[in-house]
N, C-alpha and C positions, 0 to 999 in steps of 0.2 A: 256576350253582349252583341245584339244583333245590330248591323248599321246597312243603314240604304246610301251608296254611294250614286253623289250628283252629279252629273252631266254638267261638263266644263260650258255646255252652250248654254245649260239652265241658268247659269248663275247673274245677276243681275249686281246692281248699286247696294249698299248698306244702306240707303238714304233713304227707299222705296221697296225694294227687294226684288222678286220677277216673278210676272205671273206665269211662268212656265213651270214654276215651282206649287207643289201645296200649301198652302193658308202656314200650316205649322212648321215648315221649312225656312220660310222667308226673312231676312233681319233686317230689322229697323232701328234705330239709331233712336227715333223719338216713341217708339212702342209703349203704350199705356201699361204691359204688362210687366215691362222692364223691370230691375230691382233698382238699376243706378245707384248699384252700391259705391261708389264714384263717383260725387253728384258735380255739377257746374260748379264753376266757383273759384276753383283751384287757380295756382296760378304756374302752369305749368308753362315750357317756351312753346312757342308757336311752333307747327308739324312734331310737339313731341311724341315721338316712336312710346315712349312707356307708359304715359299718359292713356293712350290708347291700348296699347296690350295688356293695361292692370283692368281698366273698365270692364272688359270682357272678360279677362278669364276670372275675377272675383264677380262678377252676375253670373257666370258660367256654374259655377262652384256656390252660388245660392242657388241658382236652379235646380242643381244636382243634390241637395240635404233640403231642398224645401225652406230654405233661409236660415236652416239651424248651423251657423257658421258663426265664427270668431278667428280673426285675421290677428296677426302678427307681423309686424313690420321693421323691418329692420332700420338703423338712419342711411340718408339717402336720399336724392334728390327728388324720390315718391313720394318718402316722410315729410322732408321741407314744401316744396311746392302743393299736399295736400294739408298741411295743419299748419299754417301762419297762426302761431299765437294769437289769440284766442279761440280760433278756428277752425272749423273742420268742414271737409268735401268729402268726408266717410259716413255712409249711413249703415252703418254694421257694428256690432263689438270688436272695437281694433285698437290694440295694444301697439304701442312704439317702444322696441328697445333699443339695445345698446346695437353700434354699428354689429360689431361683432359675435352677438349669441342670440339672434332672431332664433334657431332651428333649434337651440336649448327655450328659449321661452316656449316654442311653439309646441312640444314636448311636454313640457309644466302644465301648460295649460291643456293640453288632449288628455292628461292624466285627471286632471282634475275637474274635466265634464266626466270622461267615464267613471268616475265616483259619484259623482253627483246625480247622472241617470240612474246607476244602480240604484242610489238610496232614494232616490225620490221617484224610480218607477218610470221615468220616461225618456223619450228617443235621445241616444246621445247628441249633442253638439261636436261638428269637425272642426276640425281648426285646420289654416290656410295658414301658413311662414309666409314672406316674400320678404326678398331685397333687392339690389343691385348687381352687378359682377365683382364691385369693391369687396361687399359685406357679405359677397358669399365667395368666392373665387378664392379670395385674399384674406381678410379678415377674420370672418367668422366658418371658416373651413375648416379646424376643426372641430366645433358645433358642428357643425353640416353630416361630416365625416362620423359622429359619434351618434347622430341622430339615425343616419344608415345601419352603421352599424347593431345598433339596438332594433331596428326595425319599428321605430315609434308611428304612431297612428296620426301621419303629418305628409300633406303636400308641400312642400317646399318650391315655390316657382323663383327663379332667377330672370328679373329684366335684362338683359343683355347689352349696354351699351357701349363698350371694349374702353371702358376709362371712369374715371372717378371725375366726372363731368361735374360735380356740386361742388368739389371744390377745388375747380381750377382748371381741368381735364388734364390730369396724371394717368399715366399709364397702371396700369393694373395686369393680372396673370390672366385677362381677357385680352388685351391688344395685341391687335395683330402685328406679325413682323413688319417692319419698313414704315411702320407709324408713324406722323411727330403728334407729340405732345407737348404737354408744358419740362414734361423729364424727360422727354426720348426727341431730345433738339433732332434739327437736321445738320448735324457738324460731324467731322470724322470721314474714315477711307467708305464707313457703311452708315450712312443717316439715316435717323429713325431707329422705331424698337428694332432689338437685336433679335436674332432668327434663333430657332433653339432653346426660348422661353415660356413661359406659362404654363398652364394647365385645361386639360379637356375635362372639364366638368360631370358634363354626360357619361364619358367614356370611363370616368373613377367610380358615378353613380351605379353603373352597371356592371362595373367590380365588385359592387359590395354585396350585390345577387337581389336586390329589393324588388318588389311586387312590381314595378310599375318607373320607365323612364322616356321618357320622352323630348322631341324640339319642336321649336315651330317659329312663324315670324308672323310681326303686324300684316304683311301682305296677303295671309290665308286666315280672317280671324273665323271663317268655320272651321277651318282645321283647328285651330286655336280652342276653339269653346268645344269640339269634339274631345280632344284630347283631356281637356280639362274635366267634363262628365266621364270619362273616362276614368280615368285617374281616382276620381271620387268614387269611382263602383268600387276600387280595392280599399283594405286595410291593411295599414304598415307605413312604411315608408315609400312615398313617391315625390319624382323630384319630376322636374319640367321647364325646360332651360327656352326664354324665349329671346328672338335677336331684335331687340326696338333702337335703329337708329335714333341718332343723337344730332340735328342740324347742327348747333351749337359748338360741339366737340366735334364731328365731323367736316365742318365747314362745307355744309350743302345747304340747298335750298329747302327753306320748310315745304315747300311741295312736291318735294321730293322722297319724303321718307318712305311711303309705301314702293314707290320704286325701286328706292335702294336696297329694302326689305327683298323684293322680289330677285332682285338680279343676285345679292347674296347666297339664295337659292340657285339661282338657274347659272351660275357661274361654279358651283361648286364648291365655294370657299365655306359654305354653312350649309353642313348636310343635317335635312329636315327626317328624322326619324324616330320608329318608336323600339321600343322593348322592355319584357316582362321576365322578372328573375332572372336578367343578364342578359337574354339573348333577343337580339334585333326579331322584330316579328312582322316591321311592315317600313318602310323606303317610300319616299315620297318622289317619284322620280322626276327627272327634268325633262320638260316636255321640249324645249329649244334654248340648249346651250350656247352660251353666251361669254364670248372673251372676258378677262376679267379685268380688261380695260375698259370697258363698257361700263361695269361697275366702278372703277380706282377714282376712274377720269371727273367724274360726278363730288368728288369729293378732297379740299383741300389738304385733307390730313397725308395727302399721297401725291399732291402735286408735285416733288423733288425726284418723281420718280420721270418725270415725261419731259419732254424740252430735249433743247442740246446736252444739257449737261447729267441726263437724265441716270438712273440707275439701271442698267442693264440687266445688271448679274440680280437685282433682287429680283424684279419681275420674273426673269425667266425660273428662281426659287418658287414664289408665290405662285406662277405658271403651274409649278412642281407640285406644290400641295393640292391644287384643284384636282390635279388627276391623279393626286392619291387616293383624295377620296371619293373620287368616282369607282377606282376599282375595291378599294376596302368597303365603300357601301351598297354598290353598285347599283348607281345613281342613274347610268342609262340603262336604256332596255334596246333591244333584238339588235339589229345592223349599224346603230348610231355608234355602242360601245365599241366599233373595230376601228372607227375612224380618231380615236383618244389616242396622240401621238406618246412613245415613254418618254415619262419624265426626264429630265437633265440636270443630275446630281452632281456633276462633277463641284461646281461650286461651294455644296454642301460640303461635300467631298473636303474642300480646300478648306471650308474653314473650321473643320473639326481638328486637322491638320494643325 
């Protein structure tokens, strides 16, 4: 698949696009050409993170089958905020299931176009899964898991919002260490989720050897809508894990979400990458790494950590993971990666102890 990579100066607003760019490069936001498989309407919160990264990558993924799509949706606060009884802000064939077996429906149903082309002679229909970190992370993981495994003819994309934000903001096997939620109070010797939990999604997807896996955040949605055409040029199973802050469950500012998107990147807490039949094939590198206070501070879910009475030993953990995964993805490039101090486990150390 050939790609013409664009000049970080080329790139302009979504609003207008830049004329530094070709005609057919550009995005617009109100483009006549658009699918708006996501149309207005909805009643999502104001700066929602997912709201935003479902519009584009389900137009992405109509552009890419020529509109011959059928979506699957898991419950979740994409499901609720786009079909208020009687309602709907879907303009595609889209199925809502159970929290838990969106990647088993979406399976059913890829079966059941490719039968249907067969006998009736024409192009097959793909089908798109989508949920949350709840309904895929937690819930509906082993559906997810069983879908890989078969190697079913299904994009699977994960909203990423590190909590069960629809109903209440609970922690989920997405949240991050040192979180508060409505279940990961800040009471205790260590406040917030506990370190040593969850699950890396991506990194299980790519255990299971599938065609196609990848990340991305609202902050780059051409990265976003490449990866998505992308994805669609294979058959089998592809999964694509995207990070859409949450103001709401975050405690940030709704104009803040693209930023927070960014600096999740550029801090190294959400390594943006791709890979095909398990092995990493392309790193998004960080152009200007950025403390990961930069990012925390922005965000009340992590307020207990700063002040006088602040958490020491998590941050300097959380410190820890950024630069793990800088050298496990290797997120910088030439002379930057010598100045990545080693991490400082000893803490870790203690509380495995």
């Amino acid at each position: 698949m050939s790609e013409q990579q664009i000049k970080f100066y080329q790139t302009g607003t979504f609003t207008i696009g830049n004329r530094l760019l070709q005609p057919d490069q550009r995005s617009g936001q109100s483009n006549i050409e658009r699918y708006n498989s996501l149309n207005s309407g909805h009643r999502a919160c104001q700066g929602c993170g997912e709201a935003l990264g479902a519009r584009y990558t389900v137009d992405a993924a109509m552009r890419a089958t020529q509109g011959r799509l059928v979506a699957a949706n898991a419950t979740g606060c994409l499901e609720v905020f786009s079909t208020p009884y009687p309602e709907t802000s879907w303009q595609l064939p889209w199925f809502h299931s159970l929290f838990g077996n969106t990647a088993a429906v979406g399976t059913g149903i890829a079966a059941a176009m490719k039968v249907k082309a067969r006998k009736n002679g024409t192009p097959e229909v793909r089908v798109l899964a989508q949920g949350g970190d709840g309904g895929t992370t937690d819930i509906g993981f082993g559906c997810l898991s069983g879908m890989f495994e078969r190697n079913d003819d299904v994009l699977y994309v994960c909203y990423d919002n590190e909590g069960y934000m629809n109903t209440g903001v609970q922690r989920s096997s997405a949240t991050p260490p040192a979180v508060r939620t409505a279940t990961t109070q800040i009471v205790g010797k260590h406040p917030g989720n506990a370190f040593g939990q969850g699950k890396n999604v991506p990194l299980i997807a790519m255990a299971h050897g599938i065609p196609y896996v990848a990340t991305a955040t609202v902050a780059d949605l051409r990265d976003l809508e490449r990866k998505v055409k992308k994805a669609m040029s294979f058959h089998g199973a592809r999964y694509i894990h995207v990070l859409v802050p949450c103001p709401l469950g975050w405690g940030a500012k709704s104009s803040d979400t693209i930023r927070l998107a960014r600096l999740a990147q550029e801090t190294a807490l959400f390594p943006v990458f791709e890979a095909e039949y398990g092995e990493i094939t392309h790193v998004n590198k960080i152009r200007n790494l950025q403390p990961v206070e930069n990012y925390m501070k922005l965000q009340k879910r992590y307020a207990h950590l700063f002040g006088p009475k602040g958490d020491v030993a998590a941050l300097t953990r959380i410190k820890a993971m950024a630069e793990r995964n800088i050298r496990m993805f290797g997120l910088l490039s030439g002379d930057e990666a010598e100045f990545i101090p080693t991490a400082v486990q000893a803490d870790q150390r203690a509380e495995r102890v």
